[in-house]
N, C-alpha and C positions, 0 to 999 in steps of 0.2 A: 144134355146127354152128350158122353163124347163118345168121337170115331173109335174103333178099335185099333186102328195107326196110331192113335193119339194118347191110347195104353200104353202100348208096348212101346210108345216113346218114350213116354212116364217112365215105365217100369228098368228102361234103358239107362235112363239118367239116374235113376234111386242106384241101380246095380252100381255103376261108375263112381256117383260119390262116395260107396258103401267099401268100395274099392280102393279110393282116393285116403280112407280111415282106416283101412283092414292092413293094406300094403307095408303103411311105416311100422304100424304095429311088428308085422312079422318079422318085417327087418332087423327092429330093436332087440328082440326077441331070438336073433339068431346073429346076433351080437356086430352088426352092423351099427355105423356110430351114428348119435344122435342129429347131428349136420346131415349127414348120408342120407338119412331116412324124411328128415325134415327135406331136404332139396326135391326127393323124391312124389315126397307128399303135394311141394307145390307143383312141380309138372305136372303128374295127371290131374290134379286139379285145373289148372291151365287148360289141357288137352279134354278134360269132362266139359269147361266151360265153351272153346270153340266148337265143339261136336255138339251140346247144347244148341247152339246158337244155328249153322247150318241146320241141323234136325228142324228146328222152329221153323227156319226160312221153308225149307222142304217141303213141310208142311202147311203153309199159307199159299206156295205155290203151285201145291196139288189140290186144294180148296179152291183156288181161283179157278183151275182150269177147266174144270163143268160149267162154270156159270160165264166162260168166254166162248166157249163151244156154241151153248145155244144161245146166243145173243145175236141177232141178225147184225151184218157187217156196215159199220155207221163209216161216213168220211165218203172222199175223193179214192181213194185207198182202194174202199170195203166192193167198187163198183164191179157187176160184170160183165164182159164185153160183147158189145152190141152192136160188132159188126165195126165200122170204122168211126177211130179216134182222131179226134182234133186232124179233119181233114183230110185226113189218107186212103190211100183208096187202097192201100192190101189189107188194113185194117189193124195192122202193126202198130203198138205204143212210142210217142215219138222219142226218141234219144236212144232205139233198138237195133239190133244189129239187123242191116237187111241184104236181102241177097242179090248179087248185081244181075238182074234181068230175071229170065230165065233159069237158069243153070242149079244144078242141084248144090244142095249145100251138105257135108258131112259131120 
């Protein structure tokens, strides 16, 4: 079964190529020259197929991003802090900007 994102992406690209065949047509048809209309025909072709292409990615990378959501955080990375890191005693991650004593920082 597909998303309903994944329709109306369908139904995006059918429009565009349907577009990509309908355009030279009218062109010839309203007496624009056969190169004209041909040039014409491959750009939006061109332009159906990188918008294709982005739309696709778009869409795998709004699929991944529920199943990164709830995946507890793996690695060195993913850790929460627990009070002091690698020896410090403000509890600051080392190579952090810290503040000379006291004194407020803005």
């Amino acid at each position: 079964m597909t998303s309903p994102s994944q329709d109306s992406a369908t139904d995006l690209v059918r429009w565009a190529a349907f577009s990509c065949v309908l355009v030279p047509v009218v062109l010839v048809l309203y007496g624009s020259s056969l190169g004209g209309a041909a040039g014409t025909a491959l750009g939006l072709a061109a332009v159906t197929g990188v918008c294709r292409v982005l739309l696709r990615q778009s869409e795998r990378c709004a699929a991944r991003l529920p199943a990164e959501e709830s995946a507890p955080p793996r690695g060195r990375h993913g850790r929460t802090p627990s009070g002091a890191h690698y020896g410090s005693v403000s509890g600051t991650h080392r190579g952090g900007r810290h503040s000379g004593g006291s004194t407020p920082v803005d």
